[in-house]
MIROZA-928417 format. One record per residue (C-alpha): residue in one letter; x, y, z; residue number from 1. Coordinates in Angstrom, 3 decimals, always signed. Example, Ala and Ser with C-alpha at 12.3 -4.5 7.8 and 13.67 -1.06 7.14 Angstrom:
BEGIN
a_+12.300_-4.500_+7.800_1
s_+13.670_-1.060_+7.140_2
***
This chain:
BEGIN
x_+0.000_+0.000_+0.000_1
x_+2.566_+2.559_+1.204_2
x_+4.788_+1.501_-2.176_3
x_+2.260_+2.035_-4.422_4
x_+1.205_+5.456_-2.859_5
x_+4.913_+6.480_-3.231_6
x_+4.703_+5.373_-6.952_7
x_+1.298_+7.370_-7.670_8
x_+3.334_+10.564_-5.269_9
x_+6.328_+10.078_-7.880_10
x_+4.549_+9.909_-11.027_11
x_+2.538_+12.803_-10.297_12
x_+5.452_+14.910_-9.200_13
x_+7.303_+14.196_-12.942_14
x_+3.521_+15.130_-14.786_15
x_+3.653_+18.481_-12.738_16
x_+7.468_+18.785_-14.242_17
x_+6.681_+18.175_-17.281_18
x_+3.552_+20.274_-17.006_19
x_+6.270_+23.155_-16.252_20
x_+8.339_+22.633_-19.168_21
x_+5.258_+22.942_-21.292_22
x_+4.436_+26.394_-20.318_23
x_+8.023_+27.273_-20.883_24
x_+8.827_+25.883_-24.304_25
x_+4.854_+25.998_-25.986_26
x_+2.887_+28.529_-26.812_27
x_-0.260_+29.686_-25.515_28
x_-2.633_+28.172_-27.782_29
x_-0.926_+24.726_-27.318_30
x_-0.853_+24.420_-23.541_31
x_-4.318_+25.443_-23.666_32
x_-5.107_+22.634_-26.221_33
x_-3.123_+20.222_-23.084_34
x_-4.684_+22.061_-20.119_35
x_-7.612_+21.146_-21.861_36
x_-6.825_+17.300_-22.388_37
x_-5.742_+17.594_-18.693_38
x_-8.818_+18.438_-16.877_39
x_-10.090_+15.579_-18.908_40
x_-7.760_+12.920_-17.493_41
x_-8.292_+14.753_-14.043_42
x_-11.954_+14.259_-14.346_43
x_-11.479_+10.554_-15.307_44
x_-9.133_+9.345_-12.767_45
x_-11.404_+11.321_-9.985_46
x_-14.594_+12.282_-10.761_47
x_-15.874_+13.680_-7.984_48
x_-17.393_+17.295_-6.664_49
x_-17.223_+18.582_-3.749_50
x_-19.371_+21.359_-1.968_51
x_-18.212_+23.215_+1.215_52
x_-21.425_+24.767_+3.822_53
x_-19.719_+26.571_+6.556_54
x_-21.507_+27.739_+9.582_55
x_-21.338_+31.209_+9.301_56
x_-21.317_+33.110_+5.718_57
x_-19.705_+36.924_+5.485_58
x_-19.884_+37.105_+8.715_59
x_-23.577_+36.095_+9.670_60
x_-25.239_+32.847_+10.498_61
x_-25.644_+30.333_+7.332_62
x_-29.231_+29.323_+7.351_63
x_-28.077_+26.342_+5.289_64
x_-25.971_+25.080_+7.909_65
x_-28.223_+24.767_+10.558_66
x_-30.833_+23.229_+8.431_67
x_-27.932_+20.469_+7.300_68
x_-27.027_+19.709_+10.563_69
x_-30.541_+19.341_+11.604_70
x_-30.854_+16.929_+8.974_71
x_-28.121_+15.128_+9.075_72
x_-28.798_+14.675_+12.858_73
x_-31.623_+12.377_+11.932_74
x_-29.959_+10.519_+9.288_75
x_-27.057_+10.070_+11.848_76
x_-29.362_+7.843_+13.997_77
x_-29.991_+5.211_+11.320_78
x_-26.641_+5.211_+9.381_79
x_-23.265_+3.948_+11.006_80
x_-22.123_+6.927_+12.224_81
x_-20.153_+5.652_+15.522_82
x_-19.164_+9.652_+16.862_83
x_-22.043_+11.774_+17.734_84
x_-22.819_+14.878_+19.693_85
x_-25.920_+16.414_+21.879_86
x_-27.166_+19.460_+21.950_87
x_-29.886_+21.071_+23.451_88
x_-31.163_+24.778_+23.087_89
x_-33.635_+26.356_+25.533_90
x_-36.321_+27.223_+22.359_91
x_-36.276_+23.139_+21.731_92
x_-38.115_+20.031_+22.785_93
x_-35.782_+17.775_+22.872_94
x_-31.946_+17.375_+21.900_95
x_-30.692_+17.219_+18.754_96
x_-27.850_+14.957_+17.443_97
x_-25.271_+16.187_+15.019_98
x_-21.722_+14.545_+13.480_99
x_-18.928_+14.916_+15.849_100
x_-15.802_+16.562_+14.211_101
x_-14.263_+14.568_+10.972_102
x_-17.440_+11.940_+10.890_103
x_-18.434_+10.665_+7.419_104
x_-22.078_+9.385_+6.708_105
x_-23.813_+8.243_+3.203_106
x_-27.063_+9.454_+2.001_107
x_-28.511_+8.316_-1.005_108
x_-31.239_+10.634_-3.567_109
x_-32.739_+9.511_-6.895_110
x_-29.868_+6.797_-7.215_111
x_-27.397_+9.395_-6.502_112
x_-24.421_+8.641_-3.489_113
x_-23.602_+11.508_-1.773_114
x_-20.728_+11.198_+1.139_115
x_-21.350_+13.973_+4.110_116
x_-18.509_+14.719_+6.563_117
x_-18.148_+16.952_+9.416_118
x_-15.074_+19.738_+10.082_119
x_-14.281_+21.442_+12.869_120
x_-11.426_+23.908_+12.871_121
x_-10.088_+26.434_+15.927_122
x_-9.146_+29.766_+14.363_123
x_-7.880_+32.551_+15.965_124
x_-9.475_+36.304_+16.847_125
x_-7.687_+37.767_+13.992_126
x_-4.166_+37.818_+13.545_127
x_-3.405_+38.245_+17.366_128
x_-4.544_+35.384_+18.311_129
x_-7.080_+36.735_+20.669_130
x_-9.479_+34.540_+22.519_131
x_-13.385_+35.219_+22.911_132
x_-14.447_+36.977_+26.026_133
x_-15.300_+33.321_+27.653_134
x_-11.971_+31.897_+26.873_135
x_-12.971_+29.538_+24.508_136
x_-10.595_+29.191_+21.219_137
x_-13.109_+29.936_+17.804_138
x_-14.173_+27.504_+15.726_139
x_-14.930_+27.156_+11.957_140
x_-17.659_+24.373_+11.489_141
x_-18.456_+23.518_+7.980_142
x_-19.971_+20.273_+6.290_143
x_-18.713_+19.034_+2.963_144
x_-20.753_+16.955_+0.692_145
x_-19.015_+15.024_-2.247_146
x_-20.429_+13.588_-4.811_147
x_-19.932_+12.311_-8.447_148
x_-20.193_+14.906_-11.278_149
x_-22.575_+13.140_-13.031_150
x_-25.517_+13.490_-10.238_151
x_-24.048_+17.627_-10.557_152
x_-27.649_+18.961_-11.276_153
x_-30.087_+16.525_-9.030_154
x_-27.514_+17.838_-5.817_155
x_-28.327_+21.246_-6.592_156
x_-31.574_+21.374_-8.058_157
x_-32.917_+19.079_-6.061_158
x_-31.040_+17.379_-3.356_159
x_-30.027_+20.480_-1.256_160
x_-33.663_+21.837_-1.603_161
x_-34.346_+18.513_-0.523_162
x_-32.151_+18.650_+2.730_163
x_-33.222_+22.057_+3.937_164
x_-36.985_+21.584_+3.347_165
x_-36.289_+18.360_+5.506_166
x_-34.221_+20.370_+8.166_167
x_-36.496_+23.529_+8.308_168
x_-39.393_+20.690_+8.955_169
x_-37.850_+19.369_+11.597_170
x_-36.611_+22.010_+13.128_171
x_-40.351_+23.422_+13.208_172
x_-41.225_+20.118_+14.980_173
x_-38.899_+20.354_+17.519_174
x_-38.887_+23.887_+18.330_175
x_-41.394_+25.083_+21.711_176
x_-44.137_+26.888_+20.744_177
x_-44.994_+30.240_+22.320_178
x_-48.356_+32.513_+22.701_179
x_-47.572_+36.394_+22.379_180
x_-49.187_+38.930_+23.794_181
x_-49.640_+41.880_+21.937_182
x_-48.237_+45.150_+24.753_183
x_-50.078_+47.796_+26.046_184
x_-47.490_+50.424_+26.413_185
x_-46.117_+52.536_+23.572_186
x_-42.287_+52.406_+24.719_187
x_-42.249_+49.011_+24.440_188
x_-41.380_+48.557_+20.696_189
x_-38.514_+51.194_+21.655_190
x_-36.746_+49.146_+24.425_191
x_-35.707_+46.390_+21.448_192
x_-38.477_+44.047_+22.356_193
x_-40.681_+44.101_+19.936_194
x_-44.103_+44.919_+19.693_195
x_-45.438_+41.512_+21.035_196
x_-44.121_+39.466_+24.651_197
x_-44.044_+36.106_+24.671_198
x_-43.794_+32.510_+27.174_199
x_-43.553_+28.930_+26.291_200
x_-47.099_+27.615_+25.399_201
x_-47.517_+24.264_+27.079_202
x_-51.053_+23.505_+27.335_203
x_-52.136_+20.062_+27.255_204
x_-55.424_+20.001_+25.471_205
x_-55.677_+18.043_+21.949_206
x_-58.532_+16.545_+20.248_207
x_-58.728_+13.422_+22.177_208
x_-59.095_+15.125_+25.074_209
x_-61.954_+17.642_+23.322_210
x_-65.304_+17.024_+25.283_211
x_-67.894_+17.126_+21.725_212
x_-69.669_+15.716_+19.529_213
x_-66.785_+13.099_+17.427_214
x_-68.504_+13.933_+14.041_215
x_-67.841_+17.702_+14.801_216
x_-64.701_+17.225_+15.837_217
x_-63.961_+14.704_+12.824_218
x_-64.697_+17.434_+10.847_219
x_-62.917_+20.376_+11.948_220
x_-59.705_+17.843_+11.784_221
x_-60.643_+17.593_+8.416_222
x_-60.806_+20.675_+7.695_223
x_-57.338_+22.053_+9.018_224
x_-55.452_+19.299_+7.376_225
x_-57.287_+20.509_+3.961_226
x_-55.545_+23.767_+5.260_227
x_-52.050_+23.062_+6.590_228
x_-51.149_+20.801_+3.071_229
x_-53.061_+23.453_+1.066_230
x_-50.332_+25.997_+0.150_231
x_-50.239_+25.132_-3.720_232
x_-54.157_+25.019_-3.950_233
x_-54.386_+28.546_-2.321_234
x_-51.743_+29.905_-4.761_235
x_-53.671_+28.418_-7.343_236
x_-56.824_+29.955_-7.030_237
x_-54.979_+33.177_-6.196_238
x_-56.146_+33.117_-2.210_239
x_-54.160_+34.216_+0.746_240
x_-52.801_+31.221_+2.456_241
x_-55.141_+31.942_+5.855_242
x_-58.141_+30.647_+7.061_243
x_-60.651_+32.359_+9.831_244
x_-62.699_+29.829_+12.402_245
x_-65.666_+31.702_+14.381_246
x_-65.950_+29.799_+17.546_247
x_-69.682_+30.679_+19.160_248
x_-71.326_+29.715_+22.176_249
x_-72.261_+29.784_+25.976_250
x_-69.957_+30.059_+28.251_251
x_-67.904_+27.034_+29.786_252
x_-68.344_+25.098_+26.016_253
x_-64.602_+24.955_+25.344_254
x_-64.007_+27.738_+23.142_255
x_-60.297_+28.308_+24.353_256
x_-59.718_+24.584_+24.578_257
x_-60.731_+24.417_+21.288_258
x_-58.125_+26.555_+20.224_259
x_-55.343_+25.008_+22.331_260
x_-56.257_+21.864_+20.751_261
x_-55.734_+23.341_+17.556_262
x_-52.745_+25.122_+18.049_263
x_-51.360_+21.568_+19.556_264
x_-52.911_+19.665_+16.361_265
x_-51.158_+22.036_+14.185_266
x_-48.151_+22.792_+16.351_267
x_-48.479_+26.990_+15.586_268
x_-47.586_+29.319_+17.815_269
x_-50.563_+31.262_+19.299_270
x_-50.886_+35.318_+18.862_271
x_-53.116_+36.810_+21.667_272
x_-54.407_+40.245_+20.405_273
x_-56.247_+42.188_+22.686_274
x_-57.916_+44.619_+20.718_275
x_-58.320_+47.266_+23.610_276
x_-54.821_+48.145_+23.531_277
x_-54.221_+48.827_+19.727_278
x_-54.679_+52.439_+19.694_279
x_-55.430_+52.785_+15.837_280
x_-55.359_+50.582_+12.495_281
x_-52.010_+51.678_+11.909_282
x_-51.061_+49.887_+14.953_283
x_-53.100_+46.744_+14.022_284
x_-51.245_+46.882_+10.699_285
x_-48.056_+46.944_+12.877_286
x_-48.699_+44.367_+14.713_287
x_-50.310_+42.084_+12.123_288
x_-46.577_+42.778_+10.245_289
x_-44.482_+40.985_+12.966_290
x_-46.321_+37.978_+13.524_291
x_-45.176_+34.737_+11.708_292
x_-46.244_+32.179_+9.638_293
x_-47.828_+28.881_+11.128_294
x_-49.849_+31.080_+13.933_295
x_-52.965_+31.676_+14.972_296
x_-54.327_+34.800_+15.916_297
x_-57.113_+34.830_+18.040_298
x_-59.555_+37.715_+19.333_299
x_-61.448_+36.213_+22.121_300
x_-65.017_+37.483_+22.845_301
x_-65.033_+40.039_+19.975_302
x_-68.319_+41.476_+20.793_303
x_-67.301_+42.609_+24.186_304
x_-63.678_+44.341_+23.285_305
x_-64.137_+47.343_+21.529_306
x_-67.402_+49.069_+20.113_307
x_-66.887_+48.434_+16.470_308
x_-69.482_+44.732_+16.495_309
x_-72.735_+45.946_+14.974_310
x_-73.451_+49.379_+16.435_311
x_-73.619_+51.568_+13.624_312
x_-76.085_+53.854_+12.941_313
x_-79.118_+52.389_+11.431_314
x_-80.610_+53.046_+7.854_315
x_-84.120_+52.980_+7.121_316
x_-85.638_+50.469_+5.290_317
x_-86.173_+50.918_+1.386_318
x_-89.204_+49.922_-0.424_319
x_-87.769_+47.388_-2.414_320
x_-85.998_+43.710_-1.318_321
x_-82.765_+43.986_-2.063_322
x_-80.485_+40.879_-2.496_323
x_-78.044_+39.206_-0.007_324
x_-74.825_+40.155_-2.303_325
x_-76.440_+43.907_-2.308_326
x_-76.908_+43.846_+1.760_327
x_-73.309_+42.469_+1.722_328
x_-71.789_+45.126_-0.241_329
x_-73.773_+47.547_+2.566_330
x_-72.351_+46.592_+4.949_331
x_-68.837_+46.297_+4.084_332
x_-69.096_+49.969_+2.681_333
x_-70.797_+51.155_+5.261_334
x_-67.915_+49.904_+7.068_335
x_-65.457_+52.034_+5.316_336
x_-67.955_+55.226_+5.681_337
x_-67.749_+54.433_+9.238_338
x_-63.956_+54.315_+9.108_339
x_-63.881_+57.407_+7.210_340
x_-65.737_+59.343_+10.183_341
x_-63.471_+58.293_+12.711_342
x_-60.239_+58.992_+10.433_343
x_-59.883_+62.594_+12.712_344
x_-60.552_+60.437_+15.874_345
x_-57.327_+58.236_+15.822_346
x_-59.227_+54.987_+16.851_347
x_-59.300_+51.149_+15.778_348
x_-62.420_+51.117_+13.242_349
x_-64.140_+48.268_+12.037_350
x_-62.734_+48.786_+8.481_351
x_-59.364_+48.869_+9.724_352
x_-60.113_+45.277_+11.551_353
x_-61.560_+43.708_+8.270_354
x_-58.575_+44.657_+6.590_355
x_-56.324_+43.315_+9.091_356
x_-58.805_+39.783_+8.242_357
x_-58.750_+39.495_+5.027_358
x_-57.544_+42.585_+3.013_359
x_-54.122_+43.020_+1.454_360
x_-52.297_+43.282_+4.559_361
x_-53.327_+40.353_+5.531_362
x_-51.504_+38.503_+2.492_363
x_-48.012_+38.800_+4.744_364
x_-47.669_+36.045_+5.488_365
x_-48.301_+32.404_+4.647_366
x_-50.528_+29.517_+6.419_367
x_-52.063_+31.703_+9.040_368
x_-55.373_+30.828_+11.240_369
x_-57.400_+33.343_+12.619_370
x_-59.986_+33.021_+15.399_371
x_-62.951_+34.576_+17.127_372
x_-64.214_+33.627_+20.108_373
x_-67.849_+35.037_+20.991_374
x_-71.020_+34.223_+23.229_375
x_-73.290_+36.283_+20.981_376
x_-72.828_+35.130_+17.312_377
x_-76.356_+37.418_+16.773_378
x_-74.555_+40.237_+18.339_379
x_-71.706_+40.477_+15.454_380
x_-71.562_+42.360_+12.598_381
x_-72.578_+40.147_+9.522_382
x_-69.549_+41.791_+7.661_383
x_-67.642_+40.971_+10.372_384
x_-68.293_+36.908_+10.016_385
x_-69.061_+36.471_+6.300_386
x_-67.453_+33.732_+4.685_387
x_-64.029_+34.459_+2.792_388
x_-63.375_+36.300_+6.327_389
x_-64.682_+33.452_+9.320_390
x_-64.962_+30.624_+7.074_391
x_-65.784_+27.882_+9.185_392
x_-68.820_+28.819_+12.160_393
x_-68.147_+26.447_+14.656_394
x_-70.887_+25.978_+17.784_395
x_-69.187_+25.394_+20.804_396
x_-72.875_+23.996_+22.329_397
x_-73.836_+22.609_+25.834_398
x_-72.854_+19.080_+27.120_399
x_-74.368_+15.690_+25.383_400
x_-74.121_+12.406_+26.281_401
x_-71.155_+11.891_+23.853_402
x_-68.912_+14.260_+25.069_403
x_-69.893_+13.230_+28.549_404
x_-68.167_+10.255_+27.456_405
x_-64.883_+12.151_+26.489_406
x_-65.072_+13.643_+29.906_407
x_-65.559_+10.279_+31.588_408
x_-62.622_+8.634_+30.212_409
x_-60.072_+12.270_+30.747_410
x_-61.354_+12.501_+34.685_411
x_-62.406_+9.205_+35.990_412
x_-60.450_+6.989_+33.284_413
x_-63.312_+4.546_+32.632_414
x_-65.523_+3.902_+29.248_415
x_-68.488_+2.638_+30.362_416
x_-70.179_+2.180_+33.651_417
x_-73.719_+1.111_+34.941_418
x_-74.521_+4.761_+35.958_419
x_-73.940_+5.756_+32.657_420
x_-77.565_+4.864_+31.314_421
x_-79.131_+7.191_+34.091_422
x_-76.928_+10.081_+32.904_423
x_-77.333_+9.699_+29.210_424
x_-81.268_+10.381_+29.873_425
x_-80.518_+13.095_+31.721_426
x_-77.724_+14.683_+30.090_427
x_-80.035_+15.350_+26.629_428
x_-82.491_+17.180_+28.332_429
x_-80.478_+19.550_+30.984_430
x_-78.230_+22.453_+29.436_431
x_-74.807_+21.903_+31.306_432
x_-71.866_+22.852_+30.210_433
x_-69.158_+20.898_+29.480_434
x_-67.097_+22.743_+32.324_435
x_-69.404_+21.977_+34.652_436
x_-69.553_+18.551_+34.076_437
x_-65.794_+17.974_+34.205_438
x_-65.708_+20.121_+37.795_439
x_-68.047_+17.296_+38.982_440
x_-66.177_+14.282_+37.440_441
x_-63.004_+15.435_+38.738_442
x_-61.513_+13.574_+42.004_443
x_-61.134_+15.661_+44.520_444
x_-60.655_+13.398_+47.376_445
x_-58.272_+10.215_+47.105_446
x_-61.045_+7.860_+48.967_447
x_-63.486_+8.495_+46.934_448
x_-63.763_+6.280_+44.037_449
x_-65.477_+7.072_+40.198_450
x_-68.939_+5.867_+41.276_451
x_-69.410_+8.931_+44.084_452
x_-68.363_+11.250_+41.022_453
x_-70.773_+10.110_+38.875_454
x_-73.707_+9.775_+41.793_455
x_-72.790_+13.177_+42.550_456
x_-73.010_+14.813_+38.310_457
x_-76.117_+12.802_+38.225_458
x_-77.660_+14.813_+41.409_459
x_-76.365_+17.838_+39.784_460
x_-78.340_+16.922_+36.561_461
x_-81.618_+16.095_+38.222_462
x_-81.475_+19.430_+40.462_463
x_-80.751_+21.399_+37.195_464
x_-83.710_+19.479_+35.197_465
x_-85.589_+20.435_+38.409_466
x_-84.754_+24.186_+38.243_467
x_-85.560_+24.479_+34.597_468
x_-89.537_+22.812_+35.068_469
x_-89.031_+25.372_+37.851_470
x_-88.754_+28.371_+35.326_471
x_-90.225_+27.154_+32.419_472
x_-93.352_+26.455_+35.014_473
x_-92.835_+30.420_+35.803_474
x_-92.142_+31.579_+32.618_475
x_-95.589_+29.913_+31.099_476
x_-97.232_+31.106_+34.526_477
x_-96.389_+34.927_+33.753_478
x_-97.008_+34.634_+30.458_479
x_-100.609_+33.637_+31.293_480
x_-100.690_+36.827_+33.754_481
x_-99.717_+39.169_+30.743_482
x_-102.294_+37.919_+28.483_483
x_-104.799_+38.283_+31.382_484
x_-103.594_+41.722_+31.641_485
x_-103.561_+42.836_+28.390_486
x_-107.134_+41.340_+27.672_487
x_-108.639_+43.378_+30.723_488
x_-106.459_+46.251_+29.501_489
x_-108.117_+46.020_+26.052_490
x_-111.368_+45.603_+27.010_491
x_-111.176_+48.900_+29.038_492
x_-110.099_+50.493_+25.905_493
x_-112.879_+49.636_+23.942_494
x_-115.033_+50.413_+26.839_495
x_-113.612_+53.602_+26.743_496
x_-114.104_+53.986_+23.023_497
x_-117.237_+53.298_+22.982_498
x_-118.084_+55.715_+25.495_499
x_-116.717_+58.453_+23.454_500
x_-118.590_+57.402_+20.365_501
x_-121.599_+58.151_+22.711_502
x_-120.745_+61.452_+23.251_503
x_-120.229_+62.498_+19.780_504
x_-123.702_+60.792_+19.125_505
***
């Protein structure tokens, strides 16, 4: 081995020689002719291309590098790479794995090989050889990827698109997701941090745990996996990538579970915008401008935040019917005469919010939810919660025996149960809501055993069917009353009328 690689060492050496005396003794249009033939013999005896991605590019963080490593890190696992490295960052899940320093692995992509390997190289702080402030020598960390020329254009028209769609995926998976809050003071966006704070988001809820009915929630699933893998059918029919959810109905239904469920499903970061701290559209614009892609934005009880739901002046009614696209168009330009007249006040119009829905601000940014929350759908604007701007109404209704069921099996951890009969009768004619049905499943004493939970929601039930005879009974017994009323009332007015006829007579 070591004779032959002194051979190949000492033949190379005389072609370099003689390569010299070429360029000494030929002319220019001759050694190009051999330079020529010479690149073709190099290619032959090693045909291979290599491609350097360092870690930081000009002086700022490579993008490409992190999403190679990330990849890598998973193909690491199931190759026969024997040195490997964890790392975890405080915005991640879980750890991720990477090559240690001068580790080779193989991938393989539309038949092509490609080798990986990792570098790692300690530099210097310029030509002093300074240290960083932490003592710690720099490093260079780059990847190189080698491959045969013949695969040249699948590794970079397709293979590195490939790896960092793969990388930015999984990065996305892994990262923690967070719920902003949009700020209430004006300095805020001075002091560096933004217009919007944020914390981990970490709430457990998810569809399995979603107290409904399952062909409801079947649906909605449906629905937002239509969305999420719907990017090239929205650019197709020339749509914003975003969808709006209206989420209506009593309190204690599960509206804001709903959503954390969703956010969870989806795994999107959550935008909290309370609308009684934007001070004018330009600051919804603002704040619509440095939220990201995969979120949700949600407004929670919209008809209770600001007065812009429904309380414009009213018109009086014209002679003739006029169509539902005609009452549409009303109301969306009434809308903008409304925003018009409070241009001199300063303040967040209902124009300015339907343009932060659906108008072209709104375009961004890419695969974007957004949600209302209300306990009054009747209350809202109907230009507000058209389709194209809440797309999907969802009822957030009262307790059923199904969902009871959900609830069963999250609190008490059983399926069925010979109580479960009684409360199914009940359950379908009482109005509870699903959070009060869960505060009596839950265990809150460690003797007490599922059956005492369910003895004491079914008590609850009959006490609350009780209650409702109770004011139906009332109800139909002062209705009665009024009509009583109103008949003696009206037969003193005729009385009285036909006294005055007399008179005139």
């Amino acid at each position: 081995m070591e004779a032959s690689l002194t051979e190949m060492m000492s033949r190379l050496a005389g072609l370099m020689f003689f390569w010299g005396t070429i360029q000494q003794l030929f002319p220019y249009a001759l050694r190009k002719r051999i330079e020529s033939l010479w690149h073709r013999v190099e290619n032959y005896c090693y045909p291979y291309v290599q491609i350097t991605i360092e870690e930081f590019s000009n002086g700022k963080s490579n993008e490409i590098y992190s999403q190679v490593n990330t990849y890598l890190g998973t193909k690491s696992i199931n190759k026969d790479a024997k040195f490997l490295k964890a790392e975890k960052s405080k915005n991640s899940k879980s750890f991720a794995v990477s090559l240690d320093e001068g580790e080779e692995i193989t991938d393989e992509f539309q038949g092509a090989k490609l080798w990986w390997r990792s570098y790692k190289e300690k530099i210097s702080d310029g030509s002093t050889g300074r240290r960083s402030n932490n003592s710690v020598p720099m490093e260079k960390k780059s990847y190189t990827i080698t491959f045969n020329q013949r695969h040249r254009e699948i590794v970079t028209g397709k293979y590195l698109k490939h790896v960092m769609e793969e990388g930015k995926a999984i990065q996305f998976q892994n990262r923690k997701q967070k719920i902003y809050s949009n700020n209430c003071s004006e300095d805020w966006y001075w002091y560096g941090k933004g217009m919007w704070r944020d914390i981990n988001f970490e709430h457990p809820a998810t569809f399995d745990t979603l107290a409904m009915d399952p062909m409801k929630k079947e649906e909605i699933i449906k629905d937002l996996v239509a969305f999420s893998k719907g990017k090239d059918y929205y650019s197709k029919v020339g749509k914003a990538w975003k969808r709006g959810y209206l989420l209506y109905g009593p309190p204690g239904t599960g509206k804001s579970t709903m959503i954390a469920a969703i956010a969870n499903f989806l795994n999107y970061d959550i935008y909290d915008l309370e609308l009684t701290s934007v001070k004018d559209n330009s600051g919804l614009k603002k704040l619509l401008m440095e939220t990201t892609s995969k979120s949700i934005i949600v407004i929670e009880d919209i008809d209770c935040t600001i007065d812009l739901t429904g309380k414009r002046k009213k018109k009086k009614k014209k002679e003739k019917e006029t169509t539902a696209e005609d009452q549409e168009e009303d109301s969306d330009s009434s809308a903008e005469k409304e925003s018009t007249e409070n241009k001199e006040s300063g303040k967040l119009t209902l124009s300015g919010l339907l343009n932060f829905i659906d108008g072209i601000w709104s375009a961004c940014g890419q695969e974007r939810i957004i949600i209302f929350t209300t306990n009054h759908k009747d209350k809202l604007d109907p230009a507000l919660i058209r389709r194209g701007r809440m797309d999907m109404h969802i009822e957030m209704s009262y307790c059923k025996y199904e969902a009871f069921k959900v609830l069963a099996k999250n609190y008490l951890d059983i399926e069925t149960h010979t109580l479960f009969q009684q409360i199914q009768g009940l359950i379908e004619e009482v109005n509870m809501s699903p959070c009060d049905v869960a505060e009596h499943l839950m265990l809150k004493n460690a003797s007490r055993g599922p059956e005492s939970c369910l003895e004491k929601l079914i008590q609850a039930l009959k006490e609350a069917k009780e209650k409702a005879n109770k004011d139906k009974k009332e109800a139909k017994e002062k209705a009665k009353q009024n009509s009583k009323k109103i008949k003696k009332f009206s037969t003193k007015l005729v009385r009285s009328f036909g006294s005055v006829q007399n008179l005139f007579k």
